[in-house]
C-alpha positions in Angstrom: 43.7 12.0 -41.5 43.2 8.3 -40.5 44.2 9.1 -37.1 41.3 12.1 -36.5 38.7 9.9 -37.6 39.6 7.0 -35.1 39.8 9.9 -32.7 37.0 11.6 -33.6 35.0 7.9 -33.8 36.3 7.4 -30.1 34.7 10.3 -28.5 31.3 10.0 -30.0 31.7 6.6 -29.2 33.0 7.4 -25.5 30.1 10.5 -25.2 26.9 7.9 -26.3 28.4 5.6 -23.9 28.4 8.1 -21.3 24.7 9.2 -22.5 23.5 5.4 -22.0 25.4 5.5 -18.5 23.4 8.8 -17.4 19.9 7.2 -18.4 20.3 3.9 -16.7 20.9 6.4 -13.2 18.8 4.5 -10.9 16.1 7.5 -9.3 17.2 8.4 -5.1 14.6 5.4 -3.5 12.1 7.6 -1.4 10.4 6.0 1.8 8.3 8.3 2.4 6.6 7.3 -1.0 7.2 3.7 -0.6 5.3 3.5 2.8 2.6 5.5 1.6 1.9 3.7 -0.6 2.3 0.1 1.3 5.1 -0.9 -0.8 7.5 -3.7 0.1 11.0 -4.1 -0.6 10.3 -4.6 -4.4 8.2 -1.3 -4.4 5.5 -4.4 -4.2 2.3 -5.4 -3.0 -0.7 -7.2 -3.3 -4.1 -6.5 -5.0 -7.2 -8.1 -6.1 -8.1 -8.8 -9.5 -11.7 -9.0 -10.7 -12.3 -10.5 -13.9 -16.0 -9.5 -15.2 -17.7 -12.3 -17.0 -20.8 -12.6 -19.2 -23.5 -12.8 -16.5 -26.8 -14.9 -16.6 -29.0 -12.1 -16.8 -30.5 -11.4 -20.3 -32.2 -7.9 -20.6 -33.7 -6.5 -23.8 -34.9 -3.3 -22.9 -32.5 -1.0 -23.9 -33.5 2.0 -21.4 -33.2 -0.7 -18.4 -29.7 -1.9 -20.0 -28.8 1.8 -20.1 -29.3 2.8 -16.5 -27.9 -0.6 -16.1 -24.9 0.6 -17.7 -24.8 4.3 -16.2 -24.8 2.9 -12.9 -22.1 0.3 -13.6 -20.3 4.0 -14.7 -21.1 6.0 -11.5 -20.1 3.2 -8.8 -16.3 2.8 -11.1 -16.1 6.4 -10.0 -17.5 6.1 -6.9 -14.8 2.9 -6.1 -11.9 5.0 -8.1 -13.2 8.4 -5.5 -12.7 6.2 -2.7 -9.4 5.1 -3.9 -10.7 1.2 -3.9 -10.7 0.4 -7.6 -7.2 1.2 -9.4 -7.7 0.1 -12.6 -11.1 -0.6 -14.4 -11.7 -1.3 -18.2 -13.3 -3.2 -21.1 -12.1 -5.7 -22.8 -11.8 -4.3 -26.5 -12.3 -8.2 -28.1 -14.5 -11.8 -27.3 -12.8 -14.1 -25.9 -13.4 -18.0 -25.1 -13.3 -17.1 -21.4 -16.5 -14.1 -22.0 -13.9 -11.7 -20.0 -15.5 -8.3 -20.8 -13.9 -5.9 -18.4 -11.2 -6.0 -15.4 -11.4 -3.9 -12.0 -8.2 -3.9 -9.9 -8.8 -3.4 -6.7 -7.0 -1.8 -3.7 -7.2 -4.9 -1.6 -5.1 -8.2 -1.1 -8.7 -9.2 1.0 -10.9 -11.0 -1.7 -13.5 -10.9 0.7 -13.2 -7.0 0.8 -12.7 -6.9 -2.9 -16.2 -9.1 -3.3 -17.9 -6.3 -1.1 -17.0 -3.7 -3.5 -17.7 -5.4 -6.8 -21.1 -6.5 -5.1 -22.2 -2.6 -5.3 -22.3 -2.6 -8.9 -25.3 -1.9 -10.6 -24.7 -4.7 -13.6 -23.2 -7.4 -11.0 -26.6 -6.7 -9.0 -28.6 -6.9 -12.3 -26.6 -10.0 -13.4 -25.3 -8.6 -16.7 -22.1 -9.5 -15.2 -20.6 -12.1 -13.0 -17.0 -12.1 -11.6 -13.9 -13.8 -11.1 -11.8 -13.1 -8.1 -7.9 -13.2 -8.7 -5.2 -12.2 -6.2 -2.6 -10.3 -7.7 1.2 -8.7 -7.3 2.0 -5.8 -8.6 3.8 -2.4 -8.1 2.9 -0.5 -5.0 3.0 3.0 -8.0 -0.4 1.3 -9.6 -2.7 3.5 -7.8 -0.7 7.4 -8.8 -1.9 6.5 -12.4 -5.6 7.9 -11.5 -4.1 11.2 -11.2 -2.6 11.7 -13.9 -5.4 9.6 -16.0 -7.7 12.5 -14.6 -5.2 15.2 -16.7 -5.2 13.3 -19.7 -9.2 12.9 -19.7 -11.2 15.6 -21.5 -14.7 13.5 -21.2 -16.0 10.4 -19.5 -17.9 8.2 -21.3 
């Protein structure tokens, strides 16, 4: 009896082991991808970060500071169309820095980048300023729009 539980222990053992083994497969590398989507030998490259700060401008009309806001809206979409911005979002807390949202740009160029973060409505306004932050991520960043568009049933 002993001895069919030990055996019986040693192939579940053996099978999750094998089940681990399968997972970690490593997916085929695929250069058609990789090169479409500028990736480097790390399935790498560079963006720029822009870091949107409390800006100087303080406006109390609220029907200004909508269309403010509706614009700020339209020229994310515009950017994410275009396939310029990546990544764009509020920060969801204060913070000692006054970050209140993040773009992520398709860009290593901060010069390019400042272009593009120049067309918003609330930079323009100066409800926000900016930081800009060169940054390295994976190459894969920009397929997440995509699939983001599936998941979305309204914009805000």
């Amino acid at each position: 009896m002993k001895f069919k539980i030990y055996f019986s222990l040693s192939l579940l053992i053996v099978a999750l082991s094998f089940a681990q083994e399968k997972k970690a497969v490593k997916p085929k590398f695929n250069q058609e991808l990789a090169t479409s989507l500028g990736a480097d030998q790390y399935g790498m490259k560079a963006y720029t970060i822009v870091m949107l700060t409390t800006g100087s401008a303080k406006i109390e009309d609220k029907a200004k500071m909508s269309e403010i806001m509706k614009g700020h809206m339209t020229n994310i979409g515009k950017l994410a169309d275009e396939g310029k911005i990546i990544v764009a979002g509020p920060f969801l807390e204060k913070n000692k820095e006054n970050y209140r949202g993040m773009f992520i740009f398709n860009t290593k160029s901060k010069e390019e980048a400042e272009q593009w973060v120049k067309t918003d409505p609330a930079v323009k306004a100066g409800v926000f300023s900016y930081e800009l932050l060169p940054w390295y991520g994976s190459a894969a960043l920009p397929l997440y729009v995509k699939h983001h568009q599936e998941i979305t049933k309204e914009n805000p």
